[in-house]
C-alpha positions in Angstrom: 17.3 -60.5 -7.6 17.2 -63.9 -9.4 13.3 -64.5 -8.9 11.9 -60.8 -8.4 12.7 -58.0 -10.4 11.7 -55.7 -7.6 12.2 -56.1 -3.6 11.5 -53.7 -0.6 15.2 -53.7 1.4 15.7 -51.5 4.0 13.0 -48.4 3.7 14.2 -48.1 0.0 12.4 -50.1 -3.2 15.2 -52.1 -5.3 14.6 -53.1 -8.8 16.5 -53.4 -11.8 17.5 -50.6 -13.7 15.5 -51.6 -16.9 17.3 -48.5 -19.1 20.7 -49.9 -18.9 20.4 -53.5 -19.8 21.8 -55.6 -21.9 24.6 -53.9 -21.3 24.5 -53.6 -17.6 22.7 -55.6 -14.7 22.2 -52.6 -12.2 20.2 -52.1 -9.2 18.6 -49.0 -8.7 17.3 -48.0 -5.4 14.5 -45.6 -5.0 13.6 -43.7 -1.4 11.4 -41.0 -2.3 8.4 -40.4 -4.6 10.0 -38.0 -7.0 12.8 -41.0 -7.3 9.9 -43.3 -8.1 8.0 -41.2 -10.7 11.1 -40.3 -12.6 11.7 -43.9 -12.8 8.1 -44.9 -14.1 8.4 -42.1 -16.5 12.0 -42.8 -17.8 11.0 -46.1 -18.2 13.6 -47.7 -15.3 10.8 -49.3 -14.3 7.9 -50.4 -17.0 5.6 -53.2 -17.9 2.0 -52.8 -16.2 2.0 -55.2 -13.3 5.3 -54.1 -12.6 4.4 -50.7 -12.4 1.5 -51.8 -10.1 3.3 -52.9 -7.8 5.6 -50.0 -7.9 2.6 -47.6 -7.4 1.8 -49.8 -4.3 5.6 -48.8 -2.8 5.3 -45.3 -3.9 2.1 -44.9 -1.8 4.6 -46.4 1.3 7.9 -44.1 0.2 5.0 -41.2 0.3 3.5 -42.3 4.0 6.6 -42.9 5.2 8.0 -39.5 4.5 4.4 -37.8 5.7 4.5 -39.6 9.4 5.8 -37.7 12.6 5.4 -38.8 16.0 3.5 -42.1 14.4 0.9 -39.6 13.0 0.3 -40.0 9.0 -0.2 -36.7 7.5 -2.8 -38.6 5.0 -4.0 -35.4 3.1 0.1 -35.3 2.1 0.2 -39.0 1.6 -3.2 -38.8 -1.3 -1.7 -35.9 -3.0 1.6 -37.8 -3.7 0.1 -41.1 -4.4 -2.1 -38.6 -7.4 1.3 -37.9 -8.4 2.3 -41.6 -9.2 -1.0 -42.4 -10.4 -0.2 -40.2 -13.4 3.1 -40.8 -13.6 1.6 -43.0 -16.7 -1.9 -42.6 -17.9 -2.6 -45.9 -20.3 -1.6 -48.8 -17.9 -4.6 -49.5 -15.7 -2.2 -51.0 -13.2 -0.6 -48.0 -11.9 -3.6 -46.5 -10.4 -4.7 -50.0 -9.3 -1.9 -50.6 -6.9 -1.8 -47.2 -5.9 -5.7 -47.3 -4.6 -5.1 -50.7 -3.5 -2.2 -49.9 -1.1 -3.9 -46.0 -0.6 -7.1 -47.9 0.9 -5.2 -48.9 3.9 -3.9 -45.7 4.9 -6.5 -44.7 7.7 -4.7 -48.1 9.1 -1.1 -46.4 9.2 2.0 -46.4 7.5 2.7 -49.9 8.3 -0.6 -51.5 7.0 0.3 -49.7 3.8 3.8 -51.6 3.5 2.2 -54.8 4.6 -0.4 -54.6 1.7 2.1 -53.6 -1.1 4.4 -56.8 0.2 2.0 -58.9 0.0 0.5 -57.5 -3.8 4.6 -58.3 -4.4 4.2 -61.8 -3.3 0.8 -62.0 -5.2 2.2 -61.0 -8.5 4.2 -63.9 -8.7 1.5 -66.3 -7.8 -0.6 -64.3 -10.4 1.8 -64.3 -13.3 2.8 -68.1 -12.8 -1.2 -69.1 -12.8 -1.9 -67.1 -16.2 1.2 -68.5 -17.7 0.1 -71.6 -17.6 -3.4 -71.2 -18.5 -2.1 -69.2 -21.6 0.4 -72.4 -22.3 -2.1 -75.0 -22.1 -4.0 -72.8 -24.1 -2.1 -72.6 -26.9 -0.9 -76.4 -26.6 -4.6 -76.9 -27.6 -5.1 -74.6 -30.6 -1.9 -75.3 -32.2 0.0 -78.2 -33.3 0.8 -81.1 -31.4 4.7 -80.4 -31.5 7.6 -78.0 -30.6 5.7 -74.3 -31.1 7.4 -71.5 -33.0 5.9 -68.1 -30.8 6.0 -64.4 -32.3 6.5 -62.1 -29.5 6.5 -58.1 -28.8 7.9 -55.9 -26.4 8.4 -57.6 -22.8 6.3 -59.4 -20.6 8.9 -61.3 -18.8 10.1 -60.9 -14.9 10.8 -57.7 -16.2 7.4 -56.7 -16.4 5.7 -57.9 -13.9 7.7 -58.9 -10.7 8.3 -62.4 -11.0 7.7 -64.6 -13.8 5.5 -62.5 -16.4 2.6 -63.0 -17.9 3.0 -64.2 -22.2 6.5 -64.6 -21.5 6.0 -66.6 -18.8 3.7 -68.5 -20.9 6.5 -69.4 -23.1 9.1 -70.2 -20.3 6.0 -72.7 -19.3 6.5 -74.4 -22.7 9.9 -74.0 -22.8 10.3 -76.2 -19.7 7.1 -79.0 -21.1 9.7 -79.4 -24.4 6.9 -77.6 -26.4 8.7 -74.2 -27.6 10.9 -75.1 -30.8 11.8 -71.1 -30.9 10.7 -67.5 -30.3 10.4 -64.7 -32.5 11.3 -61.7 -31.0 10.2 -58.4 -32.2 12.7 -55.1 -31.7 10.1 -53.3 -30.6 10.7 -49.5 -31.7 11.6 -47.2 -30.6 13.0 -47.9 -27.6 13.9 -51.6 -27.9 12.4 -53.4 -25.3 12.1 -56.5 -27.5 15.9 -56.7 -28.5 17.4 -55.1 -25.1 14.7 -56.8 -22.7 13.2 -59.9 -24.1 16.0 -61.6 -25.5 18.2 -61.1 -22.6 15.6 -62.2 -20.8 15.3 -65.3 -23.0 19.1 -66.1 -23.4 18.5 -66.2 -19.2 16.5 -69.0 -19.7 18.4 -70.8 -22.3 14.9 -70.7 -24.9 16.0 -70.8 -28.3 15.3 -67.2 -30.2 15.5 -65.0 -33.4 15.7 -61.2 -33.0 13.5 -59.7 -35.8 12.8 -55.6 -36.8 8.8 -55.2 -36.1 8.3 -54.6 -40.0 9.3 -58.0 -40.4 6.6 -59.9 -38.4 4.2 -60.2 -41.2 6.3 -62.0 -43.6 7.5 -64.1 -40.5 4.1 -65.2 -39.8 3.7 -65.6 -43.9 7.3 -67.5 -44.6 8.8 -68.9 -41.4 6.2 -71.1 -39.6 4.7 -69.0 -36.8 2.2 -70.8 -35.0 0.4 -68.4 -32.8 1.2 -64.7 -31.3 1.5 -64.1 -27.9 1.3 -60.3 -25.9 1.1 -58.7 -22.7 -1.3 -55.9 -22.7 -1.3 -52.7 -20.6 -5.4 -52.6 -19.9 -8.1 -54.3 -21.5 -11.6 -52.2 -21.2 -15.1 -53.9 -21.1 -15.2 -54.6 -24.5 -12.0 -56.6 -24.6 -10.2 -54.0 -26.8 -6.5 -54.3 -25.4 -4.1 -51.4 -25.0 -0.4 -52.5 -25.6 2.9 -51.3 -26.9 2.9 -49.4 -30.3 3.2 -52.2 -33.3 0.8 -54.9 -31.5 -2.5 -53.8 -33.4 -0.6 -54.5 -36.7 0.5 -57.6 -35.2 -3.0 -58.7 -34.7 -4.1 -58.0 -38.4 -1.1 -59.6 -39.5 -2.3 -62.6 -37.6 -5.9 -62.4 -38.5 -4.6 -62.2 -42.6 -2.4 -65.6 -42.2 -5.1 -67.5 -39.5 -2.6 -67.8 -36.4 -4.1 -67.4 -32.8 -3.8 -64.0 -31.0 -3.6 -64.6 -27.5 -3.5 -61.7 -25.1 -1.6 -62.7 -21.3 -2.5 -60.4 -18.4 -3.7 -60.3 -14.8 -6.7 -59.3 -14.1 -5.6 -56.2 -12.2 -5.1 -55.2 -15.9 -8.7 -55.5 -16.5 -10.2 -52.0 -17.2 -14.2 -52.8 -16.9 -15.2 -49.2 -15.9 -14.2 -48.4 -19.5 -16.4 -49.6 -21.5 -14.3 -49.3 -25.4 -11.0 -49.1 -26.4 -11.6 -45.6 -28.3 -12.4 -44.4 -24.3 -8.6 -44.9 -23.6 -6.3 -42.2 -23.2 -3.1 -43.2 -25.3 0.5 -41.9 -24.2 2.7 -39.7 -26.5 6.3 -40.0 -25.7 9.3 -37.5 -26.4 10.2 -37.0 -30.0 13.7 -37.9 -29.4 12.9 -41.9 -28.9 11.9 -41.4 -33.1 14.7 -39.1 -33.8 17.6 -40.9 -32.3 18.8 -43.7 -30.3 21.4 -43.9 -27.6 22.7 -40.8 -28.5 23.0 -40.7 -32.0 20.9 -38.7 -34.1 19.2 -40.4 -36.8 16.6 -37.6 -38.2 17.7 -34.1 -39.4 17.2 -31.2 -36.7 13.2 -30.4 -35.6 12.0 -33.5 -38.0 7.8 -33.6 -36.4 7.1 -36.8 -35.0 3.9 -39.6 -34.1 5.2 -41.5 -31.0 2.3 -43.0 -29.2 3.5 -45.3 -26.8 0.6 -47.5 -27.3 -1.8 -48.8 -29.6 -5.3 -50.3 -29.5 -6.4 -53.9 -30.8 -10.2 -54.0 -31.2 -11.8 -57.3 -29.6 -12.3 -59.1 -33.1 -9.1 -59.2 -33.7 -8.3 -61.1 -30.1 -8.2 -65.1 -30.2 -8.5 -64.8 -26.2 -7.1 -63.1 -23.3 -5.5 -65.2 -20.4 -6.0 -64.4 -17.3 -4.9 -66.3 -13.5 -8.4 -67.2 -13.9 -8.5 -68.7 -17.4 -9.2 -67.8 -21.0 -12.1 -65.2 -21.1 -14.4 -65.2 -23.0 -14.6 -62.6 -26.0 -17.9 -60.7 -25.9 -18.1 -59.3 -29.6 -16.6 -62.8 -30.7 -19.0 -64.7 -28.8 -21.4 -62.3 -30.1 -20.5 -62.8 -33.8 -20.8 -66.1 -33.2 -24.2 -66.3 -32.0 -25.2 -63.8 -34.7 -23.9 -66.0 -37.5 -25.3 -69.2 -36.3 -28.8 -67.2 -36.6 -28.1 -65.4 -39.8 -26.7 -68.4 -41.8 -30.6 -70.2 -40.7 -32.5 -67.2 -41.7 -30.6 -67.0 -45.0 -31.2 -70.9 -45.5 -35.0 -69.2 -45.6 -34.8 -67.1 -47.6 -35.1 -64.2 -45.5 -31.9 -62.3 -45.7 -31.5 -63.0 -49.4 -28.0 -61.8 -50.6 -26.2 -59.0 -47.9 -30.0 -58.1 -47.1 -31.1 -58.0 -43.3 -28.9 -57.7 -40.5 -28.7 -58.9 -36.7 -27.1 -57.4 -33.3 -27.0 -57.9 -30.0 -27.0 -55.1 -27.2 -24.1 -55.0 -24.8 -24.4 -52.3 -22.2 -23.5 -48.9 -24.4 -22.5 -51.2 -27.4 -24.3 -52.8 -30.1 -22.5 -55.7 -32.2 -24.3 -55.6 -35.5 -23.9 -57.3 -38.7 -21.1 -55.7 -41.4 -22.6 -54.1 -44.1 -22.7 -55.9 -47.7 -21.6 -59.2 -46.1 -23.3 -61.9 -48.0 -25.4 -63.6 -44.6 -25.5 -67.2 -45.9 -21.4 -67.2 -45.1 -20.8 -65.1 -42.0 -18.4 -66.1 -39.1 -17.9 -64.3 -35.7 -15.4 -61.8 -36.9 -18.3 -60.3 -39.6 -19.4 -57.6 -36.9 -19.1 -54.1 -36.2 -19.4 -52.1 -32.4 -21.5 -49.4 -32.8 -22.2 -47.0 -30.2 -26.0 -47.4 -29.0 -26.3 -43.5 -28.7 -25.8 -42.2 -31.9 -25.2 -45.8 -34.6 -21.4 -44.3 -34.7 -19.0 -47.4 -35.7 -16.9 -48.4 -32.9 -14.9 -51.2 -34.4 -11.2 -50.2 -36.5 -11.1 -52.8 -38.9 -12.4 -50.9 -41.6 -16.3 -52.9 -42.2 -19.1 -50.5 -42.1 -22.0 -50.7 -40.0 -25.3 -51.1 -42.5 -27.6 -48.1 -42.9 -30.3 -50.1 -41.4 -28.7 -50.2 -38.1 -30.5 -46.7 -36.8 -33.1 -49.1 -36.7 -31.6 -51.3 -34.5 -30.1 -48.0 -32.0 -33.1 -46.5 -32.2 -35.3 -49.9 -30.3 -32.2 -49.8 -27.9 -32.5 -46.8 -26.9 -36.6 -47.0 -26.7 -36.5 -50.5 -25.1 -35.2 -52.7 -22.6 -34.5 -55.3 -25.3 -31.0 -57.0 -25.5 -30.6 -58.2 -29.4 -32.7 -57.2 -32.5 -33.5 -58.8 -36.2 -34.4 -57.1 -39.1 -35.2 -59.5 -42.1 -37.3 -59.5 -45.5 -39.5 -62.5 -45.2 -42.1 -62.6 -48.4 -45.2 -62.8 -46.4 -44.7 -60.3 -43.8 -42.8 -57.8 -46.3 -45.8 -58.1 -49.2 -48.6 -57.5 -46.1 -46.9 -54.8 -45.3 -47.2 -52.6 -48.7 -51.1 -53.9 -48.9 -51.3 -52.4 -45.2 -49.0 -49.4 -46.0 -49.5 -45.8 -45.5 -48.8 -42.4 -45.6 -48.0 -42.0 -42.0 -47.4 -45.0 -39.0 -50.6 -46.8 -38.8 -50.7 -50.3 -36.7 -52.8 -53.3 -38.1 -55.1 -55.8 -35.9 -54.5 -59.3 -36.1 -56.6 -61.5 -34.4 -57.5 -65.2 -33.2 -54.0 -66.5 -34.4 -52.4 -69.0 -32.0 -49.3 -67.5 -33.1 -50.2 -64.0 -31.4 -49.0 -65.9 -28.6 -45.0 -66.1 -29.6 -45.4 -62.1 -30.2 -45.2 -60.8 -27.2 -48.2 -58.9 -27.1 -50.3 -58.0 -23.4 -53.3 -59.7 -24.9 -52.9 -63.2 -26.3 -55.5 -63.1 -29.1 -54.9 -59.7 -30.7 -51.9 -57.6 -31.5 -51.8 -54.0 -33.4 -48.3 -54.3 -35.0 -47.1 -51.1 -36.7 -46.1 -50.4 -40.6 -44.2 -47.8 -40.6 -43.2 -46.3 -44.4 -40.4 -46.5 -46.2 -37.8 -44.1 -46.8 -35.0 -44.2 -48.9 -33.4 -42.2 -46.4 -32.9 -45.0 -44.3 -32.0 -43.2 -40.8 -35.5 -41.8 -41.2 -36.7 -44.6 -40.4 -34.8 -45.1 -37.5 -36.1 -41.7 -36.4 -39.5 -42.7 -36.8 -39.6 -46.0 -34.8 -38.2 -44.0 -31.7 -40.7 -41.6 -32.1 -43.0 -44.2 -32.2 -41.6 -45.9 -29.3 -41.2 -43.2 -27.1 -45.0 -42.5 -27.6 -46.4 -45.4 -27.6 -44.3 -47.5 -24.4 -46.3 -50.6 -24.5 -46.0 -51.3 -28.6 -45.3 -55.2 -29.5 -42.0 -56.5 -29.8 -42.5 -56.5 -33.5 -43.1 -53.9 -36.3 -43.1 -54.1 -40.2 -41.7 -51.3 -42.8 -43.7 -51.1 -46.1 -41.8 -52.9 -48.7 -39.1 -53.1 -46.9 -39.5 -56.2 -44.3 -39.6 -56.7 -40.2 -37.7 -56.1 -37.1 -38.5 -57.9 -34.0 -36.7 -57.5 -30.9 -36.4 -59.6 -27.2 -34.7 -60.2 -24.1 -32.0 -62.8 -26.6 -31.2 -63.3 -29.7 -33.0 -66.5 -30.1 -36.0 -64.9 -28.5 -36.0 -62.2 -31.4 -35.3 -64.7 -34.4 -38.8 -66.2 -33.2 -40.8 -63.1 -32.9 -39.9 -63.2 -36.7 -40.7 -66.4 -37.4 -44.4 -66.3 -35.8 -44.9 -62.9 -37.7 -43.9 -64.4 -41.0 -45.9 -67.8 -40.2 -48.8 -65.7 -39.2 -48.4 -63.5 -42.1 -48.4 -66.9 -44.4 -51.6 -67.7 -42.8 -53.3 -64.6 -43.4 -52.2 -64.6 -47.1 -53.8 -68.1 -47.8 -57.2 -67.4 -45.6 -57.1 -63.5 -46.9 -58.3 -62.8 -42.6 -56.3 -60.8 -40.0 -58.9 -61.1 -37.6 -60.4 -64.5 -37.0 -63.2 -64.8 -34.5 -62.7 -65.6 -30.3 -64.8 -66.7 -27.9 -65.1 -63.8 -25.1 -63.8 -66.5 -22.8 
């Protein structure tokens, strides 16, 4: 088994017996489904596309062991392949293969074992093409010389089948001459770092240090790491990434000293049907892997344990993820990004004076919104919070607050079709707004201004824009503009608060920052002229 980890040899699925090494290079051969799922859950065999792949066989072990006569007894077949699925419930990949190989059942037994073969031989192609992507990757972010790489866990042939995926990345630079060393993390409590990965590294003759996970941060601080490289278990539509315990704190740790985290997976690992990380169900394992190891005792009788298998990295903590397609792109970091660019020009204005004002962008169920009390004149890409669209609940777990102001921001998403949203103070627009102010929502007319035009209203020479009060109780607010919008559907794009300043919202970002700017321009022009309705000809 020199190249694959796992093989299909006579009727039976070999792999290596992951539980006994270093120590002990066995073969385990598995024939039935209960032999599978014990192995999945013992963690024999574990690492997400290797477990894939796995699911795949167990779905052939299961239709093999249902046929007579050449007749598949399929309702048998989708009961055990259930079974597997949830042998494991974080990894996305396990109930990937098994629905991959499953969908070929109404073709018989042997179209099943055809398609998990070939998903073997994929893997490899797979792991190899993402490794090198994630290689060249970090060859351009870092320093052009001999890298030192932080590790966790394993991600090696282990893992996956054949190659791996961040550990394959490091073999990559291993063989360019680009790899100096690799830190290796223990990886509590079972080890997989110091039993898996650096066997798996003295294999390939790439230099290595064996470190205890608490020590990664003052590694990263004292001993020249240049970048941090993972597997991950599934990645949902956000880019949050589920991995072994001890990688979110190795992201943070990252983030604090400036050293790329880069995420290396396949994309069967890819979970876009879930659309956040809080939305994944993380694995608690046996209190005996924190009591005790191989044996021996190490806490006193019935000590309570926390043992998640896994943790979860929010996206803004994620330099990129690596796919066999590429590096992806980042959708709250490209979203921070864009928000930034916009808020550092409207600060330059004068606009969001101080931490005043704030920015987002809708994606899907999600809104990425400026942090609060962030001055705005010095944001980057990372100064964002998720918050749920629904109810303004923060998302994010790095510890920045979502502003009060951004139930106003939920509350056009979830009245509009709009996809980003900017509320700023402007001087014009905000001191026309407390002449115009009232007890209750009242719109005001504007009309004959060119710049009605870049406001998005039906009519191009007049707009009724509406000033809604102010309230110290700033949800209120919120509250009232969905009232507002719910009632009246074909409201401008734009609205004022009294005292307070503007939100304008539009199909981008950019489209929104210049509903602003013609509000405030057309607000300048009504202060010097002291009209909001200039006359039109009827044509």
């Amino acid at each position: 088994m020199a190249e694959s980890s796992i093989e299909w040899v006579d009727g039976a699925l070999v792999t290596i017996d992951q539980r006994a090494l270093p120590q002990e290079l066995r073969e385990l051969r598995i024939t039935t489904v209960d032999d599978l799922i014990d192995a999945i859950k013992s963690l024999a065999i574990r690492g997400a596309p290797a477990i894939g792949v796995s699911g795949a066989f167990g779905v052939v072990l299961a239709a093999r062991a249902a046929t007579v006569d050449g007749v598949v007894n399929i309702e048998l077949v989708e009961a055990e392949s259930a079974r597997v699925a949830d042998a494991r419930p974080t990894a996305v990949n396990l109930a990937w293969g098994v629905n991959r190989a499953l969908a070929q059942l109404p073709n018989g037994a042997q179209a099943v074992l055809d398609e998990a073969l070939e998903m073997l031989a994929e893997d490899g192609r797979v792991n190899l093409a993402a490794a090198t992507h994630a290689a060249d990757l970090v060859q351009r972010l870092c320093a052009d010389r001999p890298l030192r790489i932080l590790t966790h866990c394993n991600t090696g042939r282990l893992a996956t089948t054949a190659v791996g995926t961040a550990i394959g990345a490091l073999n990559v630079l291993h063989q360019r001459g680009a790899l100096a060393e690799v830190i290796v993390d223990e990886t509590r409590p079972l080890l997989q770092g110091a039993r898996l990965t650096a066997w798996e590294m003295a294999e390939a003759g790439i230099p290595h240090r064996l470190t205890i996970d608490s020590a990664a941060a003052w590694a990263m601080a004292t001993e020249g790491v240049d970048a941090v490289m993972v597997g991950a278990d599934r990645i949902t539509a956000d880019g949050s990434v589920a991995n072994k315990i001890g990688t979110y704190m190795l992201a943070i740790a990252a983030k604090r000293h400036g050293i790329p985290f880069i995420v290396v997976a396949p994309e069967s690992t890819r979970d876009v049907a879930t659309a956040r990380g809080s939305d994944i169900v993380v694995e608690q394992r046996a209190s005996g892997e924190v009591t005790g190891f191989g044996g021996v005792t190490t806490a006193p009788e019935g000590t309570p344990t926390f043992n998640p298998a896994f943790d979860v990295t929010p996206p803004d903590l994620v330099t990129a993820v690596v796919t066999e397609n590429g590096v992806l792109g980042n959708p709250a970091l490209d979203a921070g990004r864009e928000i930034a660019g916009i808020a550092r020009g409207l600060y330059a204005n004068g606009w969001m004076p101080g931490t005043a004002g704030n920015i987002s962008v809708r994606q899907g169920d999600t809104a990425i919104v400026t942090a609060s009390g962030l001055s705005k004149g010095e944001l980057d890409e990372t100064d964002t919070v998720s918050v749920a669209v629904a109810d303004s609940a923060p998302l994010s777990a790095t510890g920045r607050k979502p502003s009060a102001e951004t139930t106003i921001h939920t509350a056009v998403y979830r009245t509009t079709a709009s996809a980003a949203v900017v509320h700023v103070h402007p001087p014009h627009a905000t001191a026309l707004s407390i002449v115009a102010s009232g007890a209750d929502v009242q719109p005001v007319r504007f009309s004959g201004y060119e710049l009605i035009k870049g406001l998005g209203s039906p009519r191009p020479d007049l707009i009724d824009i509406p000033v809604f009060p102010n309230h110290a109780d700033v949800p209120q607010i919120g509250a009232d503009i969905e009232k507002y919008l719910n009632e009246h559907p074909d409201a401008p794009p734009v609205l004022f608060i009294a005292g307070h300043g503007i939100t304008a919202w539009g199909a981008t970002l950019a489209q929104a920052r210049d509903r602003a700017e013609c509000l405030e321009a057309m607000c300048e022009l009504v202060t010097l002229t002291g009209l909001r309705k200039l006359p039109v000809r009827e044509n």
